[in-house]
C-alpha positions in Angstrom: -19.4 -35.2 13.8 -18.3 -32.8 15.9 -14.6 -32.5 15.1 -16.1 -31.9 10.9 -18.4 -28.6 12.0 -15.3 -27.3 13.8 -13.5 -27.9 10.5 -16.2 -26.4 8.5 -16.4 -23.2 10.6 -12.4 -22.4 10.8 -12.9 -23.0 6.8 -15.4 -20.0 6.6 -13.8 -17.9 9.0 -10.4 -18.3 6.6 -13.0 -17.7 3.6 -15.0 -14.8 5.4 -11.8 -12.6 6.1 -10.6 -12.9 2.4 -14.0 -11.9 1.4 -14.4 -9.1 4.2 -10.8 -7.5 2.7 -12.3 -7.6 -0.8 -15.5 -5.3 0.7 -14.1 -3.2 2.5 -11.7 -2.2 -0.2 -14.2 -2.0 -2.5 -16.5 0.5 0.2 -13.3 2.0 0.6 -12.8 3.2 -3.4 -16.6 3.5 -3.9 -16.3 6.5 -1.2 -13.2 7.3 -3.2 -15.2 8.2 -6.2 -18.5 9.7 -4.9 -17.0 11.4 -1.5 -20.1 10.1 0.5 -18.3 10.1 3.7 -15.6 12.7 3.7 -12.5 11.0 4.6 -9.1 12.2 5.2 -7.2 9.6 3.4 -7.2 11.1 -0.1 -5.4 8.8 -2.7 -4.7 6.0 -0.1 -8.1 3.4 -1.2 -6.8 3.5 -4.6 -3.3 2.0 -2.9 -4.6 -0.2 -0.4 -5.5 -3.1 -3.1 -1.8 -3.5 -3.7 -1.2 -4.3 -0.4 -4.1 -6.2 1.1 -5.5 -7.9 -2.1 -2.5 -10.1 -2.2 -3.4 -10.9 1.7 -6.6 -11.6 0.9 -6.1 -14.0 -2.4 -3.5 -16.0 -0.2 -6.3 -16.5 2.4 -8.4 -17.9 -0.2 -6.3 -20.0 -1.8 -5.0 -21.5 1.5 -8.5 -22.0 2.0 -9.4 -23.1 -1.2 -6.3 -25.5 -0.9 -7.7 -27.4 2.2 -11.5 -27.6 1.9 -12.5 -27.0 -2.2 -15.4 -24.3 -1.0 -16.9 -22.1 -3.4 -16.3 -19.0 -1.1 -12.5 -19.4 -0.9 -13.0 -19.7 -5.2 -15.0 -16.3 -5.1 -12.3 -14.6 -2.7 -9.6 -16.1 -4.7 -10.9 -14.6 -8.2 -12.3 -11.0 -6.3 -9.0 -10.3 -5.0 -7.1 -10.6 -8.2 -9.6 -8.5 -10.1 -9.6 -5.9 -7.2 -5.7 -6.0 -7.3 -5.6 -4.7 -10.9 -8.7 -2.4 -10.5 -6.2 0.4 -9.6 -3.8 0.3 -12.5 -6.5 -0.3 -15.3 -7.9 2.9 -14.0 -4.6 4.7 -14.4 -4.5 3.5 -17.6 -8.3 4.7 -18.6 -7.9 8.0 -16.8 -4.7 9.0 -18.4 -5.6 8.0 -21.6 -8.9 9.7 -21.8 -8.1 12.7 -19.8 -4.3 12.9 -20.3 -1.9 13.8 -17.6 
């Protein structure tokens, strides 16, 4: 009994950290847009899903992979969409606005 909780908590921890990339991406371009918090990073949380929502899928999916949990599924699926947030809204802003 005890050996299955120590399973179940290294499963959430995997799950937690794909899901705890996905927010703090998402705070990240949120702040982007409004300018809540003024940040010196400029254009950089518009980048950063490139490079850590592929980090955060493969955590979910090696989750996922091991323990069929619906929080690796939602980190999984998250991640993706996050990952092509960036170049829809390329698309969208260049096409209504122009260059």
């Amino acid at each position: 009994m005890r050996d299955r909780k120590h399973v179940e908590r290294k499963n959430s921890m995997i799950s937690t950290i794909s899901i705890i990339i996905l927010f703090a991406l998402i705070l990240l371009i949120v702040n982007f847009f409004t300018g809540f918090i003024s940040l010196k990073i400029q254009g950089l949380p518009m980048i950063m899903p490139f490079y850590f929502c592929p980090i955060g899928a493969l955590l979910g999916f090696i989750s996922y992979r091991k323990y069929k949990d619906k929080p690796s599924l939602v980190g999984i699926v998250c991640n993706i969409v996050l990952y092509f947030f960036p170049i829809l809204f390329n698309i969208i802003a260049v096409s209504l606005y122009g260059v």
